[in-house]
N, C-alpha and C positions, 0 to 999 in steps of 0.2 A: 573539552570545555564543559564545567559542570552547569546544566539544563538554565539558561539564564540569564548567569552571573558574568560572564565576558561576551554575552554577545554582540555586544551595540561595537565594541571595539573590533572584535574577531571580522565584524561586519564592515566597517571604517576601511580595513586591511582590506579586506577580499574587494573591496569596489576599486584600489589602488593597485591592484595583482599580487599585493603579497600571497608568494607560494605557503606560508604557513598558516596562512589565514583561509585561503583555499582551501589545503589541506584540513583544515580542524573542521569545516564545513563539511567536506566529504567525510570524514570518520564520522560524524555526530549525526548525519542523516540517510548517507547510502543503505546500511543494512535493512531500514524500514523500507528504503524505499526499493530495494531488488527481494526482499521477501514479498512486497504486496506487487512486484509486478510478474516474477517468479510464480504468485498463485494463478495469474493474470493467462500469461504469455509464458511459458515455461523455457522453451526452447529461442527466446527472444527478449529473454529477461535482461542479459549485458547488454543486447546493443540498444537496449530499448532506454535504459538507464543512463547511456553513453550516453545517447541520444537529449535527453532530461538535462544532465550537464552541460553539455553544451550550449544547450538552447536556457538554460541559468544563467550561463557563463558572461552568454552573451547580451543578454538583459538585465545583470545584476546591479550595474550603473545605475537604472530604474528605480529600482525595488528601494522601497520602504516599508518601517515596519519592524517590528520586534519578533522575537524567535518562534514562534506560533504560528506568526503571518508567514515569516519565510518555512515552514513548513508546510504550510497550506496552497501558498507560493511555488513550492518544488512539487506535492502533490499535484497541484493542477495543472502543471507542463508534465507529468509521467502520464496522467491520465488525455491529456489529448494527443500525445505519443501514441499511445495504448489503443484509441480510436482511429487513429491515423491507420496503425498498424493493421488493426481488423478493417478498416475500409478498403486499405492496398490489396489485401490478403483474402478478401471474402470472408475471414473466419469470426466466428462468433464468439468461440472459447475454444479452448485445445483441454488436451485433457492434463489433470496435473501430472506432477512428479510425484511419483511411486509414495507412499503412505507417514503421514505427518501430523502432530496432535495441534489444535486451535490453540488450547492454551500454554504452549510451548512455542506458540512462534509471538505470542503477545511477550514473553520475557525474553527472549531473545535479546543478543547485543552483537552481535555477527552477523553475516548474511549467509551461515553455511545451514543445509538444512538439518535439522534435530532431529530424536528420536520421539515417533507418533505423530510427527506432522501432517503425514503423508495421509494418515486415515481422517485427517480434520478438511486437509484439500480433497481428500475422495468423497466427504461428506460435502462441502461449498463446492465442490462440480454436478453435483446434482440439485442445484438450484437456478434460479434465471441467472444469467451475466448480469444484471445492473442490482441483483441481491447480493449478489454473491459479490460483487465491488461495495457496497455499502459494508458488509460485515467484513470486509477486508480491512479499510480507509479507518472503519471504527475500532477492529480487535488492533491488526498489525501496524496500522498509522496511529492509533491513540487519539486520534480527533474527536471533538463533541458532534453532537449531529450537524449543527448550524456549520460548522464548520466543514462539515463531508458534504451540505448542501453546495457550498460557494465552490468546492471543490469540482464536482459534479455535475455543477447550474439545475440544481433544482431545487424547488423550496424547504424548508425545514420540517414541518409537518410532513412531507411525502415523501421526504430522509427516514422518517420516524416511521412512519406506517412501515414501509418497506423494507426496513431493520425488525420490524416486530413479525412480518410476515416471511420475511428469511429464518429470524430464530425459532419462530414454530414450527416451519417446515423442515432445520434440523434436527428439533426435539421428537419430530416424525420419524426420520429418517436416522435417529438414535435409537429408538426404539424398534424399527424394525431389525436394523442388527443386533440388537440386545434378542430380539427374539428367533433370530436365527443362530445364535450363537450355543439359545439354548435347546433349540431343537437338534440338533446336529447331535 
């Protein structure tokens, strides 16, 4: 479904179980949503994303809202997954999967992972967890800040600070491999 234009319908279907309606749902938002939980939870990215479906599945009756919303919608069920999961688990963050470029998982249309990824998730694992989810929600999810707020439960300005304070701290930590790249 072109970004849009048959949602309201596509929408209609999926609250009736049409399987094709479902189905265009899952193609049009699964890959964003197991690449940012994949940067997330690496080794818990499928069942975590299962997890997300289901829990749509079963509250999609609910939902209102045009295609924005229900991606802000399916964002904030993957993210209290994602909590859930690090509560169960003690874990804070895991470490990523092996070396991946930032702006290569923004163009993405798949959920399989690309070439230079790996070095973009080695760079957002050395920032705090709730940085490193904002610049996730904003490159890999496409959302505006206000929107990564609602996502997140926190206010828009503290979205913002804490996007600007992630991306300095990777232009940090750009530069110091750039300058170990060149000592070597």
């Amino acid at each position: 479904m072109a970004r849009g234009t048959a949602f309201p319908s596509v929408l209609i279907a999926a609250k009736t179980g049409a399987e094709w309606a479902l189905a265009s749902l899952y193609v049009d938002f699964q890959p964003r949503l197991l690449r940012y939980l994949r940067a997330q939870a690496p080794s818990e990215a499928e069942d975590l994303a299962a997890d997300t479906w289901i829990d749509a599945a079963r509250a999609l009756g609910r939902f209102e809202g045009d295609e924005s919303a229900f991606g802000r919608w399916l964002f904030t069920i993957a993210h209290r997954r994602l909590v859930d999961f690090r509560r169960r688990s003690g874990k804070r963050r895991e470490e990523p999967i092996a070396e991946r470029a930032l702006s290569s998982l923004v163009a993405r249309t798949d959920s399989m992972p690309g070439p230079g990824e790996d070095e973009a998730l080695a760079c957002l694992a050395r920032l705090p967890a709730d940085q490193a989810e904002i610049v996730l929600l904003r490159v890999v999810g496409g959302f505006a800040s206000n929107e990564v707020a609602q996502i997140v439960g926190r206010k828009p300005g503290t979205v913002r600070v804490m996007q600007k304070r992630a991306l300095e701290r990777l232009a940090e930590i750009l530069a110091e491999s750039s300058r170990e790249v060149v000592t070597r």
